[in-house]
VMD Tcl script that builds the backbone (N, CA, C; Angstrom):
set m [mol new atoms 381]
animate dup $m
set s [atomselect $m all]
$s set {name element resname resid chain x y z} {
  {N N UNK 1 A -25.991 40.537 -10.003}
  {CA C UNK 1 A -27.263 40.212 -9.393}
  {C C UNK 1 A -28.203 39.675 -10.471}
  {N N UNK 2 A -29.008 38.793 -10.205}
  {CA C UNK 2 A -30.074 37.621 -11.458}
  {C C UNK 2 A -31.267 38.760 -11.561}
  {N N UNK 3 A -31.855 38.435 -12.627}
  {CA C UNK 3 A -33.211 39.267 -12.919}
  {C C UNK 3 A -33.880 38.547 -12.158}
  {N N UNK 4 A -34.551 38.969 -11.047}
  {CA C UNK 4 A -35.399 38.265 -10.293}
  {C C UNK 4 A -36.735 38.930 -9.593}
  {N N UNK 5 A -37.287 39.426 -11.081}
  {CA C UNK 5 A -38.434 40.978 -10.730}
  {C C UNK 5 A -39.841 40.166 -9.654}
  {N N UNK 6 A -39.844 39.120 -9.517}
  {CA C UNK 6 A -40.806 38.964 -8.444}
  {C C UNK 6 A -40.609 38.148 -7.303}
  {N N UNK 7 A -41.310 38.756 -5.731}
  {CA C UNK 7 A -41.027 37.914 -4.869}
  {C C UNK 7 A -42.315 37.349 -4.056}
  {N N UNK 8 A -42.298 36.159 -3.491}
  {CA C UNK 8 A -43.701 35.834 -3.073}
  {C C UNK 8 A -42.685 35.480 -1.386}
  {N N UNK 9 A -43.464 36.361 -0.661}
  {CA C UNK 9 A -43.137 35.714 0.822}
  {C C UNK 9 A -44.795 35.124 1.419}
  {N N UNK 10 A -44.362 34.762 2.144}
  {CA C UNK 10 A -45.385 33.834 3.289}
  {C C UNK 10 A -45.059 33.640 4.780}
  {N N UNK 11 A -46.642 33.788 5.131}
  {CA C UNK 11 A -45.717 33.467 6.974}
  {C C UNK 11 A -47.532 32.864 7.447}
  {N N UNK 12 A -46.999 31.883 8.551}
  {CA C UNK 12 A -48.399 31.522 9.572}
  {C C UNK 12 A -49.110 33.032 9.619}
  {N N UNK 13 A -50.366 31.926 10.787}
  {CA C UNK 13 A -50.609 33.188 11.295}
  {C C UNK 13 A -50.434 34.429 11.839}
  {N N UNK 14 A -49.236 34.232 12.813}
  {CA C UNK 14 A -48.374 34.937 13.470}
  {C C UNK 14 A -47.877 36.050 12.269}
  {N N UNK 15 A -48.627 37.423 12.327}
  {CA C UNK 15 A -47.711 37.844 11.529}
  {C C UNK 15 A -46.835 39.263 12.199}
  {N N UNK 16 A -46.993 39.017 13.286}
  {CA C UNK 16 A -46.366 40.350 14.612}
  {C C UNK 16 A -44.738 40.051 14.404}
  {N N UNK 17 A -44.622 38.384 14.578}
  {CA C UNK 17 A -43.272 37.778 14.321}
  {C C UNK 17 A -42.765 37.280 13.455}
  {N N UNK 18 A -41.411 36.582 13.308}
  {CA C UNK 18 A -41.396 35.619 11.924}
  {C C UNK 18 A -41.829 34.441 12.314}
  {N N UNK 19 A -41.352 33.036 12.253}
  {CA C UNK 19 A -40.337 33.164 10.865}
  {C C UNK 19 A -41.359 33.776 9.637}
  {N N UNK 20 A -40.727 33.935 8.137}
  {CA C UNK 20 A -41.268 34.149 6.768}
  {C C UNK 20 A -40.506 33.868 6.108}
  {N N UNK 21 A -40.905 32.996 5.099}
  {CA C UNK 21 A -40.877 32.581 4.227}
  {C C UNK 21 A -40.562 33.467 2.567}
  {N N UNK 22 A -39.094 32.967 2.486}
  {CA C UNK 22 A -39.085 34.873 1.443}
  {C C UNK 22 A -38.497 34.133 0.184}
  {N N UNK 23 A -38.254 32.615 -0.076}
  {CA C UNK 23 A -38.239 32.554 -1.343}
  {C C UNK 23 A -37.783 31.094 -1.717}
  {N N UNK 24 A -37.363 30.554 -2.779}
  {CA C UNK 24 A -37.170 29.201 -2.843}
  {C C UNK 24 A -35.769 28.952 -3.480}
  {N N UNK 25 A -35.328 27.886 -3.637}
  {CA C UNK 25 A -33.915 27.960 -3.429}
  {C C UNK 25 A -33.188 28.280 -4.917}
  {N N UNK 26 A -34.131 28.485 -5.729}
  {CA C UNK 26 A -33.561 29.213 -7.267}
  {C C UNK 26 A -33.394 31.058 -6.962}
  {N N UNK 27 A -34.063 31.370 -5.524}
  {CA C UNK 27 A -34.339 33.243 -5.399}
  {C C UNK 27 A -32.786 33.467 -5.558}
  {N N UNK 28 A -32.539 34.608 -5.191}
  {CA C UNK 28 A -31.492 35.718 -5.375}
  {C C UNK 28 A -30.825 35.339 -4.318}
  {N N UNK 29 A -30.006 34.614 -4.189}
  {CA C UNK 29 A -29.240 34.883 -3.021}
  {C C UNK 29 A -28.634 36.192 -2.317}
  {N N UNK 30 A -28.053 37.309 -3.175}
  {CA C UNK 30 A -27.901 38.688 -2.641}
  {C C UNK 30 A -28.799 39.108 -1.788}
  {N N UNK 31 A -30.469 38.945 -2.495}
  {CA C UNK 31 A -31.761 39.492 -2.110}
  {C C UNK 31 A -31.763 39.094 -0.636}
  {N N UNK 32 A -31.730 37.446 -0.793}
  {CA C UNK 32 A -31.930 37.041 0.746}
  {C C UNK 32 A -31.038 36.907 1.759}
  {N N UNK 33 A -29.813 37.378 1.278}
  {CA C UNK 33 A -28.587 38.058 2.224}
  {C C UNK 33 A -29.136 39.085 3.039}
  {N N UNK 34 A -29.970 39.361 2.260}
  {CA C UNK 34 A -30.478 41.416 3.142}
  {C C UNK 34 A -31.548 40.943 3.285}
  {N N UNK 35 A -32.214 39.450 3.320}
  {CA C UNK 35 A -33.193 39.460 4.344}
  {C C UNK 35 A -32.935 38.509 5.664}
  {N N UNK 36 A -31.604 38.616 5.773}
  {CA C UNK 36 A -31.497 37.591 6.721}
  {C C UNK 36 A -31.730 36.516 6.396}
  {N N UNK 37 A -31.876 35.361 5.848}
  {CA C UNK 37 A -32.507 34.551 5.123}
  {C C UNK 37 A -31.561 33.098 4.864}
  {N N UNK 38 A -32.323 32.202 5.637}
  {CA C UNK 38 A -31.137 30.793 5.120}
  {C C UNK 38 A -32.086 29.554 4.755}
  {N N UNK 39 A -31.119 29.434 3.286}
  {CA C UNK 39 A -31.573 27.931 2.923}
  {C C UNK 39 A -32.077 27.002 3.861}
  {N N UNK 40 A -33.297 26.424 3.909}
  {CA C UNK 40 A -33.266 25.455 4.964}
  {C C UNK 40 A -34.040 24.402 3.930}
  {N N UNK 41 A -34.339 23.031 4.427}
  {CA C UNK 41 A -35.279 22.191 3.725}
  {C C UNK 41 A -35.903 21.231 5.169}
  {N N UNK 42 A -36.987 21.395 5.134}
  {CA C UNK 42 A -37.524 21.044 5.999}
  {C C UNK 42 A -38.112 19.582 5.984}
  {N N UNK 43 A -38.157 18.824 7.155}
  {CA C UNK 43 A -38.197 17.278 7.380}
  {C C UNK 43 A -40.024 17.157 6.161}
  {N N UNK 44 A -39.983 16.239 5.252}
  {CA C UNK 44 A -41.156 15.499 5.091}
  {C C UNK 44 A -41.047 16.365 3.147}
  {N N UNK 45 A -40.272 17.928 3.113}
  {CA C UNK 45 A -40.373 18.496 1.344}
  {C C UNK 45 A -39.344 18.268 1.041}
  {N N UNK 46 A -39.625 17.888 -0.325}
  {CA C UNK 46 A -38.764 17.420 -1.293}
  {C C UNK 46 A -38.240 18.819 -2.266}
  {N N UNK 47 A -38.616 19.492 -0.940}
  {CA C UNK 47 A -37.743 21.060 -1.215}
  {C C UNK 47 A -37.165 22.130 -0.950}
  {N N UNK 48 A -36.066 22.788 -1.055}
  {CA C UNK 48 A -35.910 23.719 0.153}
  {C C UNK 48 A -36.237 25.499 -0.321}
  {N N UNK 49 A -36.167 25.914 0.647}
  {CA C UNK 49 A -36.607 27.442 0.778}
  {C C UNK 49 A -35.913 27.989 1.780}
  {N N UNK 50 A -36.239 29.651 1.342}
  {CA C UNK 50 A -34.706 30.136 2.152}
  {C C UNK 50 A -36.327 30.824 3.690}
  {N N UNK 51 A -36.015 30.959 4.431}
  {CA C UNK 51 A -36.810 31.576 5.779}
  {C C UNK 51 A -35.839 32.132 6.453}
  {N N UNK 52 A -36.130 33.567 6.862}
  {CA C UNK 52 A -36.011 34.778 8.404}
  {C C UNK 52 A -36.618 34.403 8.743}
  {N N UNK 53 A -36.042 34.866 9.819}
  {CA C UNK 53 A -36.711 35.371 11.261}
  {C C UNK 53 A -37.717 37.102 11.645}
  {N N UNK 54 A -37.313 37.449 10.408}
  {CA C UNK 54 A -37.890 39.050 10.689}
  {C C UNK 54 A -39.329 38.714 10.357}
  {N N UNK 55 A -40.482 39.630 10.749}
  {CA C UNK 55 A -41.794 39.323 10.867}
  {C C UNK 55 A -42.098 40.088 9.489}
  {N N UNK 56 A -42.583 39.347 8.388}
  {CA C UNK 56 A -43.336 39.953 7.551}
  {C C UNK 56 A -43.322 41.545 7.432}
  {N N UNK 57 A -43.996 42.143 7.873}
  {CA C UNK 57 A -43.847 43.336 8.144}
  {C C UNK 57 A -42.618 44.421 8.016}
  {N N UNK 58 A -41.192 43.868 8.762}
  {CA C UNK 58 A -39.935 43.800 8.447}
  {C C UNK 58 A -39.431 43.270 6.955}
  {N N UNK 59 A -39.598 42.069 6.454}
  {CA C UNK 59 A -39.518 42.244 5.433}
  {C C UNK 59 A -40.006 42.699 4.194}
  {N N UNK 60 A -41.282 43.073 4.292}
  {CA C UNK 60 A -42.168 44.007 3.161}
  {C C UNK 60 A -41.372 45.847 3.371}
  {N N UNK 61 A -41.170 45.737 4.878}
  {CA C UNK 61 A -40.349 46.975 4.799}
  {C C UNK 61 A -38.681 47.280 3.852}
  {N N UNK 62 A -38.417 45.931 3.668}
  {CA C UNK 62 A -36.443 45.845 3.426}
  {C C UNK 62 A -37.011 45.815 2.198}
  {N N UNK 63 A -38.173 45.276 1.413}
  {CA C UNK 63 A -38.363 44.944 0.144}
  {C C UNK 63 A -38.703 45.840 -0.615}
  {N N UNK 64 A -39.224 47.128 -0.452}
  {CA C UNK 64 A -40.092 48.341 0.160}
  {C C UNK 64 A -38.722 49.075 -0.669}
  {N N UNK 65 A -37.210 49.225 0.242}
  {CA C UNK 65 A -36.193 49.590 -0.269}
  {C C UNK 65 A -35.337 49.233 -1.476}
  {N N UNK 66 A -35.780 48.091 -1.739}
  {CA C UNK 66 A -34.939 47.364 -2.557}
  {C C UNK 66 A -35.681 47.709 -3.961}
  {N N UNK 67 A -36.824 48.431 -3.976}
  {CA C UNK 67 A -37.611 49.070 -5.023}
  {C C UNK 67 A -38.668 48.168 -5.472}
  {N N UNK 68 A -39.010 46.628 -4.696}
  {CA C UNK 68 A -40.226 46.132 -4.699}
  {C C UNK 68 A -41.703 46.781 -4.315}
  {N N UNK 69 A -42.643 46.206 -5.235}
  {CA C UNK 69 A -43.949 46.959 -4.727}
  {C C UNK 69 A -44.924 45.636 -4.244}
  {N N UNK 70 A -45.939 46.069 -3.701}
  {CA C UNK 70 A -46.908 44.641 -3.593}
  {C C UNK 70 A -48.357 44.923 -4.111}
  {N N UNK 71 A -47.978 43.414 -4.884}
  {CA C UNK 71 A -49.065 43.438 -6.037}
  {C C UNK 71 A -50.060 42.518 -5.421}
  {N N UNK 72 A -50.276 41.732 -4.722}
  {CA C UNK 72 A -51.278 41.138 -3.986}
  {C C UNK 72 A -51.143 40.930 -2.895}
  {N N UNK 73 A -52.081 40.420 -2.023}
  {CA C UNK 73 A -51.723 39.474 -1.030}
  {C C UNK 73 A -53.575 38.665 -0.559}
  {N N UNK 74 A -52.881 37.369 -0.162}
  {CA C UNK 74 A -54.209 36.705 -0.432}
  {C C UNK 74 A -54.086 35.330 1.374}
  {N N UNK 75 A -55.216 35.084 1.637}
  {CA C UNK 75 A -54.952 33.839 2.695}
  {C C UNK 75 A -55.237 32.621 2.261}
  {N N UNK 76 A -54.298 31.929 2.821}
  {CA C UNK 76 A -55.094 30.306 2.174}
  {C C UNK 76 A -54.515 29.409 3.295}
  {N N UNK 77 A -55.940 29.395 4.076}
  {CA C UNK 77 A -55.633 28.278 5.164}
  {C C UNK 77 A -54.914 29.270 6.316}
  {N N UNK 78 A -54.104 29.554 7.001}
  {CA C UNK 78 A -53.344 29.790 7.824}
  {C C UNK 78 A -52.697 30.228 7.423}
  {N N UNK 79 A -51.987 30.620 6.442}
  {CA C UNK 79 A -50.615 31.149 5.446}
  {C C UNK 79 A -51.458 32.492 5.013}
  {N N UNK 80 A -50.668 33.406 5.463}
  {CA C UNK 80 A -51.024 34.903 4.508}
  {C C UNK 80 A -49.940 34.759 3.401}
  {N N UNK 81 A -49.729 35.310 1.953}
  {CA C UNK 81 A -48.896 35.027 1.458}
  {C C UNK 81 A -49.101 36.614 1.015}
  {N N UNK 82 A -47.751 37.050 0.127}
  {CA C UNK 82 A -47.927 38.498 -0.769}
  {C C UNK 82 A -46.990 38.297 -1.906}
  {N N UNK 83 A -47.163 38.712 -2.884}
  {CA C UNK 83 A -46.716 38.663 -4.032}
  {C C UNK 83 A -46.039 40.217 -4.417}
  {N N UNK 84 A -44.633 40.104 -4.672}
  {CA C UNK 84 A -44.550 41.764 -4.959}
  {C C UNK 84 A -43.396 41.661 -6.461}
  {N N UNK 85 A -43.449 43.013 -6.707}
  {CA C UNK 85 A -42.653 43.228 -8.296}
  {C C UNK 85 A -41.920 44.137 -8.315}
  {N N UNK 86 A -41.071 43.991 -8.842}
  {CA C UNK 86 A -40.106 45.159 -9.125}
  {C C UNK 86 A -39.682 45.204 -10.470}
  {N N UNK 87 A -40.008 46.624 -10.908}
  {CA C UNK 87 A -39.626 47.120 -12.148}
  {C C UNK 87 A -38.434 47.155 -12.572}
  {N N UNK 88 A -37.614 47.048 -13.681}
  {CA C UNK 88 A -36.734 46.822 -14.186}
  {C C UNK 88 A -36.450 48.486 -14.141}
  {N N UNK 89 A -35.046 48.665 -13.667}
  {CA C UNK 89 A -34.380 50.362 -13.962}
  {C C UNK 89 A -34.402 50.982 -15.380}
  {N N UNK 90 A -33.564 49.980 -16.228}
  {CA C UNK 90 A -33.815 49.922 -17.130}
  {C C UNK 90 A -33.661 48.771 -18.697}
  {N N UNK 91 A -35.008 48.637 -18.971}
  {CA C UNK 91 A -35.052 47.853 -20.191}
  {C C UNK 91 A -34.303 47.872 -21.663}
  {N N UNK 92 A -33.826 47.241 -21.828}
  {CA C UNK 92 A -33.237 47.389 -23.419}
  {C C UNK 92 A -33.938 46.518 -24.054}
  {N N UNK 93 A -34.240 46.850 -25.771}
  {CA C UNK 93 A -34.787 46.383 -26.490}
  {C C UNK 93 A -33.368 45.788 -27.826}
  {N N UNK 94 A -32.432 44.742 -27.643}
  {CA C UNK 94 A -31.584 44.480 -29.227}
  {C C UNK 94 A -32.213 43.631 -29.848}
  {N N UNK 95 A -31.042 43.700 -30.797}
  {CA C UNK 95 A -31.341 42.826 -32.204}
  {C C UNK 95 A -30.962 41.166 -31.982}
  {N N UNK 96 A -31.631 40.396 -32.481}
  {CA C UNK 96 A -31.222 38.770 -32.459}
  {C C UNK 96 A -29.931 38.386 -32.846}
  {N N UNK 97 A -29.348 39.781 -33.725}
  {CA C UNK 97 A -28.242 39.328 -34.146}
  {C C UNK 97 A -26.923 39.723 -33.226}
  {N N UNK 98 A -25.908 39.521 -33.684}
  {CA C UNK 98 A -24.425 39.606 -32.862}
  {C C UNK 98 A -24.730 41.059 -32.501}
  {N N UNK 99 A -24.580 41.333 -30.782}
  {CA C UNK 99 A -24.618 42.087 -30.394}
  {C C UNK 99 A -23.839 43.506 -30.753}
  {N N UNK 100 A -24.433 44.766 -31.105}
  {CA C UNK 100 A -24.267 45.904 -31.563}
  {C C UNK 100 A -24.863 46.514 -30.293}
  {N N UNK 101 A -23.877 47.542 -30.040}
  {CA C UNK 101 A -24.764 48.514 -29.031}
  {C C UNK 101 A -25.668 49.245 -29.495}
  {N N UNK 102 A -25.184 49.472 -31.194}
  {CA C UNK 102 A -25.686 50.812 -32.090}
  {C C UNK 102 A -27.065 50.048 -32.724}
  {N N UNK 103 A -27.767 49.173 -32.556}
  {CA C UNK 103 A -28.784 48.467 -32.626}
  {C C UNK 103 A -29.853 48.066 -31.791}
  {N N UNK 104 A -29.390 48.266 -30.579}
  {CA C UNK 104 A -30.343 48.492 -29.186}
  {C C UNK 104 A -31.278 49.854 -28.958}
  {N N UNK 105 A -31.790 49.789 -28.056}
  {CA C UNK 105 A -32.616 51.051 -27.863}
  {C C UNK 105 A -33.399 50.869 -26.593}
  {N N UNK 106 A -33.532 52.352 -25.875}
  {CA C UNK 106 A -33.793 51.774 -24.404}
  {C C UNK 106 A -35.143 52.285 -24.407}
  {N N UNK 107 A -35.589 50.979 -24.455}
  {CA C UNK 107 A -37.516 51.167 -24.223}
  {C C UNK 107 A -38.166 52.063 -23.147}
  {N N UNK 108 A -37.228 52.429 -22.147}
  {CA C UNK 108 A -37.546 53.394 -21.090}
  {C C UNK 108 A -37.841 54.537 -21.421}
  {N N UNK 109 A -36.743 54.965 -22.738}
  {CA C UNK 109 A -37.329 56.525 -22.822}
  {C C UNK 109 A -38.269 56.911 -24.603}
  {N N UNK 110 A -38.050 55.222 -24.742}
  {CA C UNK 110 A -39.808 55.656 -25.811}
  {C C UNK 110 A -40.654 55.494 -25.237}
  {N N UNK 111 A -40.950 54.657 -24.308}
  {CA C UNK 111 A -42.105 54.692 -23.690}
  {C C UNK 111 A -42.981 56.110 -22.889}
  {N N UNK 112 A -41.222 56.855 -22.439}
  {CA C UNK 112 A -41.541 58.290 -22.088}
  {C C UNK 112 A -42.504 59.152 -23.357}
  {N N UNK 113 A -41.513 59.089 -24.280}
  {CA C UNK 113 A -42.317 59.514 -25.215}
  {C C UNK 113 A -43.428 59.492 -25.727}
  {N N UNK 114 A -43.926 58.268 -25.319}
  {CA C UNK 114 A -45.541 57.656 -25.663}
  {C C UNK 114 A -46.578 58.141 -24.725}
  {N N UNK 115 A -45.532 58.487 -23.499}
  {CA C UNK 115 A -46.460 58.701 -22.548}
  {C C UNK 115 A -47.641 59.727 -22.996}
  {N N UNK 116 A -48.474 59.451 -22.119}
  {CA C UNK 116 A -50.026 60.447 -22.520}
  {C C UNK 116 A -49.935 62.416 -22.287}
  {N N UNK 117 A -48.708 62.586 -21.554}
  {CA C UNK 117 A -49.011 64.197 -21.703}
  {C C UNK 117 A -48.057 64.100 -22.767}
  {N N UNK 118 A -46.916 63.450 -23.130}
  {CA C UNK 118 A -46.165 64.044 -24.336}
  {C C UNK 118 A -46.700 63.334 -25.430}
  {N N UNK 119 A -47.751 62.788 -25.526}
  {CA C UNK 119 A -48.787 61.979 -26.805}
  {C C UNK 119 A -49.893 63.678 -27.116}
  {N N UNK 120 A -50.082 64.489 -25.727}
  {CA C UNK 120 A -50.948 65.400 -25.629}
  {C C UNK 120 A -49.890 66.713 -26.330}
  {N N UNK 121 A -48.405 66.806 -25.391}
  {CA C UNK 121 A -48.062 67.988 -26.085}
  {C C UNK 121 A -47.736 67.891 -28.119}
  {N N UNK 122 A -47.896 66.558 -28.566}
  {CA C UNK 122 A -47.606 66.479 -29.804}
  {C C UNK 122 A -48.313 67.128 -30.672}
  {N N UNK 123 A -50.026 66.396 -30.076}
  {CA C UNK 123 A -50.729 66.508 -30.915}
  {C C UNK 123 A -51.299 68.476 -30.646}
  {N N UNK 124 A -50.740 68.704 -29.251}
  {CA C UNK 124 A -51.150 70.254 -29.230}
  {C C UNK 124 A -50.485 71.417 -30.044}
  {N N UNK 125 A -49.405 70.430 -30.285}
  {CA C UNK 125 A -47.603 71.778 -31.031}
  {C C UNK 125 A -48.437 71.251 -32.388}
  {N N UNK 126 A -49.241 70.319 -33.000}
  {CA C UNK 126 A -49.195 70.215 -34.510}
  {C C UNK 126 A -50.434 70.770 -34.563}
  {N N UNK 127 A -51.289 71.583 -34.062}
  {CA C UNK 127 A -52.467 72.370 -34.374}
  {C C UNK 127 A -52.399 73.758 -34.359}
}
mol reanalyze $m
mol bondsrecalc $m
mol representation Tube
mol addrep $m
């Protein structure tokens, strides 16, 4: 599956029904397998995009599962659109050079460490 941490769907006004608009033809194909979702290119763009039939709503719900969150949503014109993200499980940090496993390090659990109550229990165990 492609790193593909953000998704922007769109739909008319209609947002009880579909169609929506869930991505463009570089998205995830897996992703838009599980949204129902087919390539189409429509008469007059010089581009295509994949569109369901499920109503917005339905798909913020499937996206919802897939461990997406939504980070905006805004109107312009007739088009509601939403923008959502999904966090990486987990991040690795390697080296530029020829891959070593023993040179990587998983930024997930320093960041734990940084976190603010174990930044708090540090500075509480050294007093």
């Amino acid at each position: 599956m492609k790193n593909m941490p953000h998704v922007i769907i769109s739909s008319q006004v209609r947002l009880d029904v579909g169609p929506t608009f869930v991505g463009d033809e570089w998205s995830d194909p897996e992703l838009m397998e599980s949204l129902n979702a087919s390539l189409i290119k429509q008469l007059g763009n010089n581009y295509a995009q994949y569109k369901t039939e499920l109503a917005p709503r339905q798909v913020l719900d499937r996206l919802e599962t897939k461990g997406f969150r939504l980070l905006a949503m805004t109107g312009v014109g007739q088009t509601c659109i939403w923008t959502l993200h999904k966090e990486p499980s987990t991040v690795s940090a390697c080296s530029n050079d020829d891959f070593d496993s023993s040179k990587c390090m998983d930024i997930s659990s320093t960041n734990e460490m940084n976190s603010p109550s174990n930044t708090e229990l540090k500075s509480n165990a050294s007093q």
